[in-house]
N, C-alpha and C positions, 0 to 999 in steps of 0.2 A: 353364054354368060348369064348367069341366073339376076335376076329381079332388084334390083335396089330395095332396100325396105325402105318404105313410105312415111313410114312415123315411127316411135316408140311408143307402146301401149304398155302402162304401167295399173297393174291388177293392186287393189287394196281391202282389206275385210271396212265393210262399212258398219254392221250394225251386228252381223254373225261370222260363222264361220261356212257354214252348209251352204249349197249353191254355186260352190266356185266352179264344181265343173260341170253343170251346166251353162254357167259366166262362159269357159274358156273353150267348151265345146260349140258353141253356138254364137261366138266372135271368130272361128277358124269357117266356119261355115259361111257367115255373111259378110267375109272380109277377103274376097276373092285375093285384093294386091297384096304384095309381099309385105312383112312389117317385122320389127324386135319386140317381143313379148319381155317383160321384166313380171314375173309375180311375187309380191312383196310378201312372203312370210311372217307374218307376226304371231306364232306361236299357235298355228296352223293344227291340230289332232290328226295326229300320221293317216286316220282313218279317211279321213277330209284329200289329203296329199297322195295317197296313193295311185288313187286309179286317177290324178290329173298328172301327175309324173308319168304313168304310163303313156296314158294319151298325147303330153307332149315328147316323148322319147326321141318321134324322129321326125320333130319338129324342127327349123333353121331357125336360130337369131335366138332363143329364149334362155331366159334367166328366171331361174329361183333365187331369192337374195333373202337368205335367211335373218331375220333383225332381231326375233326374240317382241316380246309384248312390250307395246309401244302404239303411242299413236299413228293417224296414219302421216299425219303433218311432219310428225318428226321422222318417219320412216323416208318419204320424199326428200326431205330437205339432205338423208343422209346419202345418196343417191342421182342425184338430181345432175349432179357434177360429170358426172360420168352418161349422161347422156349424147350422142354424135348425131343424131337426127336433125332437120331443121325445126320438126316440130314433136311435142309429145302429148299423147291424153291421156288423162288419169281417166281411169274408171272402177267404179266401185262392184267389189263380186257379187252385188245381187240386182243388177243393171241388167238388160240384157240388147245388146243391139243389133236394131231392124236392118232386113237389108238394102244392101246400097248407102250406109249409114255415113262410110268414109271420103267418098270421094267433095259431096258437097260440103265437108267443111274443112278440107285442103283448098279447095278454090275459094273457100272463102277467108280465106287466113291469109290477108295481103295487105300492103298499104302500113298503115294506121291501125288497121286492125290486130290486136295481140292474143285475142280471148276470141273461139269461137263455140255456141254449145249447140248443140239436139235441140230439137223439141222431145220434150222429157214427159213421157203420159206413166200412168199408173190405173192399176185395174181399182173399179167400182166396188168390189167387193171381193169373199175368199173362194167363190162357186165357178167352176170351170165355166169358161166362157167368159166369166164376166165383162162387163161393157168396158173398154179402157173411156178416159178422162184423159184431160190436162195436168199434170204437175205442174210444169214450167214450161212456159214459152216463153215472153220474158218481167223484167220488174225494175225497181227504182228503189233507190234510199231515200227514208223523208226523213223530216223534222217536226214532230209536235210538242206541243206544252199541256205540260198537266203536273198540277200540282207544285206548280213552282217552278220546275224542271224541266229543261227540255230533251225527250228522248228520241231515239232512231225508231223510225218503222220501217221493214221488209213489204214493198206493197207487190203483189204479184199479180199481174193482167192475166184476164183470162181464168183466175182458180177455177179449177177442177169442173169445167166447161168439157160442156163433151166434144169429141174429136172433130164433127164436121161443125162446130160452130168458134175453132181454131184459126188462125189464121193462117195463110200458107206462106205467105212473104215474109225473106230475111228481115230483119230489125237491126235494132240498135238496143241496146239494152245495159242497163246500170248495177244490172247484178246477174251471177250465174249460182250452179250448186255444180257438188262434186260429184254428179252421178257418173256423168260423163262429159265432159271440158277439154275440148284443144287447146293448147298451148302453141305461140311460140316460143322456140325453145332459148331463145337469148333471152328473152324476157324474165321464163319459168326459173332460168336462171339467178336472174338481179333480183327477183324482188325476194321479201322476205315469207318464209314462211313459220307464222307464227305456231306455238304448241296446242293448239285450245282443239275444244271438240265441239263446240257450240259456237256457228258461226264463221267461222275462220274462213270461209268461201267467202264474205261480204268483210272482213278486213283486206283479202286477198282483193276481190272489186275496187273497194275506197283505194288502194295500191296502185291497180292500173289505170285507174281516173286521175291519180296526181300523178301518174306521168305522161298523164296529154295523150292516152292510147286510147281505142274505141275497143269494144266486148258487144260481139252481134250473137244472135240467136239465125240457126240454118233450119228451118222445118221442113226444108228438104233430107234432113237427114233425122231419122226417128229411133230411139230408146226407149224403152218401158222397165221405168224402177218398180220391182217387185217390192214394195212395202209390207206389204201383207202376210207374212213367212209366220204362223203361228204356232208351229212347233217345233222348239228349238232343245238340240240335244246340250246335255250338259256344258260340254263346252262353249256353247254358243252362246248360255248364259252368262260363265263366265265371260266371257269376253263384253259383252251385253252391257254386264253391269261395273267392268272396267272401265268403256267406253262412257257411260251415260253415269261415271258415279257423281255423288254430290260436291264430291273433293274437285275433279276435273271441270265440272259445269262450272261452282264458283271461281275456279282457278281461270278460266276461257271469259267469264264476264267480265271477271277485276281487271284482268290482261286485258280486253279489248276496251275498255276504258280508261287505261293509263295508257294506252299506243292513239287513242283518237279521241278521248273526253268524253264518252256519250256511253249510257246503256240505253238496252230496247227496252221499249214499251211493253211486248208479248216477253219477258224475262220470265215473269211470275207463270206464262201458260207455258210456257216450255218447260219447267220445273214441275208444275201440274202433269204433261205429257208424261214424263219418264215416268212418273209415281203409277200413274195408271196403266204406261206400259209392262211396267216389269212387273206389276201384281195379274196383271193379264197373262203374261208369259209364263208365269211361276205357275197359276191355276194350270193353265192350258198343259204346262212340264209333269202336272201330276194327276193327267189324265183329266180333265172337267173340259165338258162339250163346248161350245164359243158360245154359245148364250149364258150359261152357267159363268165362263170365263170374264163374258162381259158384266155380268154381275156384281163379280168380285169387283173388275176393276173400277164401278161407280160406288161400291160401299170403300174401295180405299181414297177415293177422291173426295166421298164426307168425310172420312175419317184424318185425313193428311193433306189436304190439299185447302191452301190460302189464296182465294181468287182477289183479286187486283186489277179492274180496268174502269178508272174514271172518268172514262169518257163514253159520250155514248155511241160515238163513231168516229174514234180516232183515225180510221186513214180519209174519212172526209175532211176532218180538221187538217190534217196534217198537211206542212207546204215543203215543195220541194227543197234540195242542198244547194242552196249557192254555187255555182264554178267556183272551183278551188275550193270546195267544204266537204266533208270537215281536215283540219290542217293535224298531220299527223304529230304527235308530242312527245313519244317515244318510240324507240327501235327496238326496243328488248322484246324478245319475242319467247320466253320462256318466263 
């Protein structure tokens, strides 16, 4: 009798397209137990799908689910339905994960508990070897005031703390990201998944906090998001500046402020981010060295970029969310 699968593991383009089959070669390696593969198509460059169609040929349980260009929120939500596991993880295709990644956050997906993630590291720089860091281990939603207003801050423990000065014990934690996130799947189910591209992991948190659920962080179980991908082929871009356009950003903030009342505070550096990433990207597409590249991307940051932070240390100021804050105001999730 062959293997029960374990979970559904549902594959999504986070930022590119390239990378996936190393994603989906090096999740078959480190994932000894049986599992359903779903990789989400989102208009995927056959070049990119090729040799991962090979490679999954005479694999059991996998799905390709062709959706065409699309977010990845909306691609999940259309989808989601049709999952039979008890639990599922999203993971993003330039994630990669560590072994022995899966077991400790089944064991830890119990109770109370709905949300489990990784300890989520990322390399220090583009140079082979380089030192991995912290991303995420875990963090909190605040509240400060500035300027009249009071806005959300993402405060995350531990940023970019190198590996051994990590901690190794589960947590408790008030926000996750999408690199890689277990679900339970009744849960993954009920709640809503809104359209945005900015954020939408921390409406999804605010979500599972009003419903009386706990989201732990497992550093027994380790991921490493490749962020650093600095040359990206045509397609990548498109998809790039699909993902990160000005239309979607502002569309994902207005939205998360009419579903909960609040924008964040780092609004203006996130909008700053993109500007300098994709002049980064573009140099780097048309052959200029990463010093060269980073050049550019500081003369487009004088040149386009309106910095905004009143304060001189917002996440010191800043105090935690009431239980029960903030109270969600609308459902429309589009």
């Amino acid at each position: 009798m062959s293997e029960k699968p374990a979970t559904t593991i549902i594959i999504s383009p986070r930022d590119r397209y390239t990378g996936l089959l190393d994603c989906v070669t090096g999740l078959y390696r480190d994932t000894p137990q049986a599992f359903k593969l779903w990789l989400l198509n989102l208009d995927y460059p056959e070049r990119v799908m090729a040799p991962v169609r090979h490679f999954l040929s005479d694999k059991p349980d996998v799905r390709i689910i062709d959706l065409g260009l699309c977010v990845p929120m909306a691609a999940m939500a259309a989808v989601r339905d049709e999952i039979d596991t008890a639990t599922v993880v999203l993971l993003d295709n330039d994630t990669r994960v560590g072994e022995g990644w899966l077991p400790p956050l089944l064991a830890a997906l119990s109770g109370d508990v709905a949300v489990v993630t990784p300890l989520v590291l990322e390399r220090l720089g583009v140079d082979a070897g380089a030192a991995l860091r912290n991303h995420l281990y875990n963090g909190d939603l605040r509240r400060v005031e500035a300027e009249g207003t009071s806005w959300l801050i993402e405060q995350k423990y531990h940023r970019r703390a190198p590996v051994a000065d990590i901690p190794r014990l589960s947590a408790d934690t008030g926000t996750f990201e999408l690199h890689c996130v277990m679900f339970d799947t009744e849960t993954f189910k009920a709640i809503e998944l809104p359209e945005a591209v900015v954020r939408e992991h921390l409406d999804v948190s605010l979500q599972i906090r009003a419903r009386g659920q706990r989201m732990r962080v497992e550093p027994a179980s380790t991921v490493i998001f490749d962020n650093l991908g600095t040359r990206m082929h045509r397609a990548d871009m498109r998809y790039f500046w699909f993902r990160w356009s000005p239309r979607l950003s502002k569309h994902s903030a207005e939205l998360f402020e009419k579903r909960w009342g609040y924008r964040f505070y780092t609004e203006q550096a996130m909008t700053n981010w993109v500007i300098r990433r994709k002049s980064f990207l573009l140099a780097r597409w048309l052959g200029l060295p990463i010093g060269a590249s980073n050049k550019v991307a500081g003369l487009a940051r004088r040149l386009f970029c309106h910095d905004w932070d009143p304060l001189v240390d917002a996440e010191a100021e800043s105090q935690p969310l009431a239980i029960g804050q903030p109270v969600q105001l609308s459902h429309d999730i589009r």
